[in-house]
C-alpha positions in Angstrom: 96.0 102.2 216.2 92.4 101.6 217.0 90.3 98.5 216.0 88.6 100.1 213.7 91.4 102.3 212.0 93.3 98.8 211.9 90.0 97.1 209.8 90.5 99.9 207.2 94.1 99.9 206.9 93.4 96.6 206.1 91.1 98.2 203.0 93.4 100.5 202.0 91.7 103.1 203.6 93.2 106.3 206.0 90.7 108.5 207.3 91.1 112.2 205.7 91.7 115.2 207.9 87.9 116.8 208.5 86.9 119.1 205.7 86.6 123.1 206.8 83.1 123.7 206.4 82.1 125.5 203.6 79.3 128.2 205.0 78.1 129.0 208.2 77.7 125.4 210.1 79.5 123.0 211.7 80.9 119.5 210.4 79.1 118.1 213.3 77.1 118.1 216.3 77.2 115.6 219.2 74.2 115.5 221.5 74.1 113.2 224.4 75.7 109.7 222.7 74.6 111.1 219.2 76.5 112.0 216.5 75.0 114.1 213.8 77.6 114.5 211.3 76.9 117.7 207.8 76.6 116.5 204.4 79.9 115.4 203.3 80.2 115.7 199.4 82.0 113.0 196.9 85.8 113.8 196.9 88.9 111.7 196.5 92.4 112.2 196.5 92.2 113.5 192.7 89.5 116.6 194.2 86.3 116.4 193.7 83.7 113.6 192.2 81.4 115.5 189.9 78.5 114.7 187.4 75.1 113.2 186.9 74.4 109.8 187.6 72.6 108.4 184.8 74.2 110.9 182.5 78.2 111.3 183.3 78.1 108.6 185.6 77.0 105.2 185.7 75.6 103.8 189.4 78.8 101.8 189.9 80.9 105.3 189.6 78.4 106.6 191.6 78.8 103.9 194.6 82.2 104.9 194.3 81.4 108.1 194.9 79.1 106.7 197.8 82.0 105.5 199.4 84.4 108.3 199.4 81.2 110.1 201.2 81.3 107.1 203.7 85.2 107.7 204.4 84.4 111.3 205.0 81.5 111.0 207.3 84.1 108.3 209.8 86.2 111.0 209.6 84.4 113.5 210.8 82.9 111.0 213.4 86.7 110.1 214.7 86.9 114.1 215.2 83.6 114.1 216.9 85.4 111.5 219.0 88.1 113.4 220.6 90.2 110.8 218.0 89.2 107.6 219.7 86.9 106.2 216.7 86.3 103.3 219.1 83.7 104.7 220.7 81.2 104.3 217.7 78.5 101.8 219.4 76.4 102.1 215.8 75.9 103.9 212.6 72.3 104.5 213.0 70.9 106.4 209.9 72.4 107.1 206.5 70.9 110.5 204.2 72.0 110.3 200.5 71.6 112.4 197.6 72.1 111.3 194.2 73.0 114.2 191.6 70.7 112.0 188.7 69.0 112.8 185.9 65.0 112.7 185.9 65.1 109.1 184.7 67.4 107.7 186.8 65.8 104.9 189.3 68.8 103.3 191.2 69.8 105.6 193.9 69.6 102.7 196.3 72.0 101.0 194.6 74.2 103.9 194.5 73.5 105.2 198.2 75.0 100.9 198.6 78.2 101.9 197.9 78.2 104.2 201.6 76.3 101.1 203.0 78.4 97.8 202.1 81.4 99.9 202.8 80.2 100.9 206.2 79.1 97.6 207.1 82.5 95.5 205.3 84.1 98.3 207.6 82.4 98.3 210.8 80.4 94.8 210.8 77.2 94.9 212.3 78.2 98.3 213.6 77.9 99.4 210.4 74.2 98.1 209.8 72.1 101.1 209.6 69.2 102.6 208.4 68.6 104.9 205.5 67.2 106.8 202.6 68.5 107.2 198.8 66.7 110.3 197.0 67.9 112.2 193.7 68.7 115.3 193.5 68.3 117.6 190.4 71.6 119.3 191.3 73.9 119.0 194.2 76.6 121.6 195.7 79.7 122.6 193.4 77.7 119.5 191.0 79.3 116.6 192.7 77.7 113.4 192.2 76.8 112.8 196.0 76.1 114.0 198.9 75.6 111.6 202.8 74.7 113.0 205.9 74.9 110.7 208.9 73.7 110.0 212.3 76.0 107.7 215.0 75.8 107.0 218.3 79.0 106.2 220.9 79.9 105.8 224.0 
């Protein structure tokens, strides 16, 4: 087991099997030491993770919802790693969408729930940059939505 697959058993986490995609694009693209992995949409074991923030949601639901993202998107990288998730030298920017209503303010603090995840995961690996932005409506009307960009070795 990898260093990194060890740290998240040690979470309770085991990466999913990569998503199919759902349209004409690929879950993700590796150029050079760069990793840029699609959106990957709030889902759990249960299916998925839908509703307004602000409205059906409150922001700690929606860090939950964050994080499942966050489990997807090191999925995804492990397969853009031939399986050897070891390779990840950094996560270097975060993109996340927050399905919210008008008056909702705190998609940082939802987007956070991707973020401390990655980083009590990862460590300073994890340490990245981002953005947080709402959405009026996001595909299938799950709460979230994170796209990501990694580098390895």
């Amino acid at each position: 087991m990898s260093k990194i697959e060890a740290k998240l058993s040690e979470l309770g986490v085991n990466l999913p099997d990569v998503a199919a995609p759902a349209a004409n694009y690929v879950p993700y693209v590796v150029v050079g030491d760069m990793v840029y992995v699609s959106g990957q949409i709030s889902m759990n074991e249960d299916g998925l993770i839908l509703g307004k923030v602000g409205a059906d949601l409150d922001t700690q639901a929606g860090a939950d919802a964050a994080k499942t993202c966050a489990i997807s998107l090191l999925a995804a990288l492990k397969a853009a790693c031939g399986g050897d998730i070891d390779r990840l030298v950094r996560v270097v920017k975060l993109v996340g969408f927050v399905n919210s209503t008008p008056d909702f303010t705190d998609q940082p603090k939802v987007i956070n729930g991707a973020s401390d995840f990655l980083v009590e995961a990862l460590g300073d690996k994890g340490r990245h940059a981002r953005s947080a932005v709402s959405a009026g409506a996001l595909p299938l009307g799950v709460a979230v939505e994170i796209e990501a960009i990694f580098q390895i070795a």
